[in-house]
C-alpha positions in Angstrom: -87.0 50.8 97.1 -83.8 51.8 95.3 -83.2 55.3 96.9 -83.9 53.4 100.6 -81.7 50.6 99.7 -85.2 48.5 101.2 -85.6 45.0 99.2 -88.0 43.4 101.6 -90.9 45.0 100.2 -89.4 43.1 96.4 -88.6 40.1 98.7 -92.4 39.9 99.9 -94.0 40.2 96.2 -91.8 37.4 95.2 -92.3 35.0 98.1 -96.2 35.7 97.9 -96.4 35.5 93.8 -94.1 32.2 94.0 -96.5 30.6 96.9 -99.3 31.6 95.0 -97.8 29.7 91.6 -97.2 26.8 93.7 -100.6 26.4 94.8 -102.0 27.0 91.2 -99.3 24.2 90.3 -100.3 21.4 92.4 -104.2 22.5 91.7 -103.2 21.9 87.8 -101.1 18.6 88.4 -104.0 17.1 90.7 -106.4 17.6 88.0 -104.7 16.4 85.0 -105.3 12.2 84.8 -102.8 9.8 84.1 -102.6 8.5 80.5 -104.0 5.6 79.1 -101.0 3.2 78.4 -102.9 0.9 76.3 -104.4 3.4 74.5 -101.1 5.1 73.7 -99.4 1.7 73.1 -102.2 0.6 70.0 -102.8 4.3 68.9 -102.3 3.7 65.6 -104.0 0.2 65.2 -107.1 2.3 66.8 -106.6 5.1 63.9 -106.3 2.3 61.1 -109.2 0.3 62.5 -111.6 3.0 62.8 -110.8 4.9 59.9 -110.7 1.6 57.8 -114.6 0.3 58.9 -115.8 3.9 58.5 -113.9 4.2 55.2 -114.8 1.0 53.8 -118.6 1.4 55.0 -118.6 -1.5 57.5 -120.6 -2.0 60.6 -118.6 -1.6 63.8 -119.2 -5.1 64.6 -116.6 -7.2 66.4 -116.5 -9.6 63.9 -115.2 -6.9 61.6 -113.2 -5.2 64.5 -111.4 -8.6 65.2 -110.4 -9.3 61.2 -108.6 -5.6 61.0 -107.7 -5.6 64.3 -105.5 -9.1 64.6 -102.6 -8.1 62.1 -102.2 -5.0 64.7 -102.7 -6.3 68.0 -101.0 -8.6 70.5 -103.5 -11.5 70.9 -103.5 -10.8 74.5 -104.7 -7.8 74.3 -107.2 -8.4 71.5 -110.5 -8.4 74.0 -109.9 -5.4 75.4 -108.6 -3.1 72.1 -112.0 -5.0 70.6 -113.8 -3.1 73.3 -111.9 -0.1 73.2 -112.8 0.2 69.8 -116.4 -0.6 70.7 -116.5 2.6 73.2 -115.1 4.6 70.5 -117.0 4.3 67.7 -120.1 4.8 70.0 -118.9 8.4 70.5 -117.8 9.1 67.3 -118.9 12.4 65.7 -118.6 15.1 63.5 -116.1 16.7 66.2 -113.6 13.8 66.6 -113.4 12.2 63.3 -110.1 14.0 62.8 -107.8 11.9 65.6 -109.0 8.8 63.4 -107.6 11.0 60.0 -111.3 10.2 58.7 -112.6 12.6 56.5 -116.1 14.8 57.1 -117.6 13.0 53.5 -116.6 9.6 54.5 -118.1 10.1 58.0 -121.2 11.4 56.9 -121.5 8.7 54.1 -120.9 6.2 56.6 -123.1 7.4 59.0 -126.5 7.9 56.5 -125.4 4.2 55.4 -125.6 2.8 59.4 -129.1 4.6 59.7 
């Protein structure tokens, strides 16, 4: 290439690897889903609520979701964080504990007292 003075054959690798990333790219950016602004707006009111029922041995009940969850929460948008909370604790496990900074005794001490 150097000795020819002949960059097209450089020119082509480039132009092929560069389409190829920009196909992997809008693969990638079509897959990923949009975030879930409520979600991200009450994270920590979610973090405090779970980890305080599970810590403090309480049923998930929405009684009990309402009382922590009204210092935290708009009123608007109490019904749907109660549900929210709701879908979460339903798949709550060993795995996941850790986004709700529960610890695994806690968990496991909850869960035996729930059964």
């Amino acid at each position: 290439m150097y000795e020819l003075t002949r960059v097209e054959l450089l020119r082509d690798v480039f132009v092929w690897a560069y389409e190829r990333s920009c196909q992997k790219y809008v693969v990638i950016r079509d897959s990923v889903v949009e975030p879930d602004l409520f979600r991200m707006k009450y994270r920590n009111a979610l973090i405090d609520v779970i980890g305080g029922i599970v810590r403090e041995g309480k049923r998930p009940g929405e009684g009990e979701i309402r009382v922590l969850a009204e210092p935290r929460v708009e009123p608007r948008d109490l019904p749907k964080f109660v549900d929210l909370v709701t879908r979460e604790f339903a798949r709550l496990n060993d795995g996941n504990i850790a986004r709700y900074r529960i610890r695994l005794s806690d968990y496991r001490s909850w869960r035996r007292a729930m059964d």
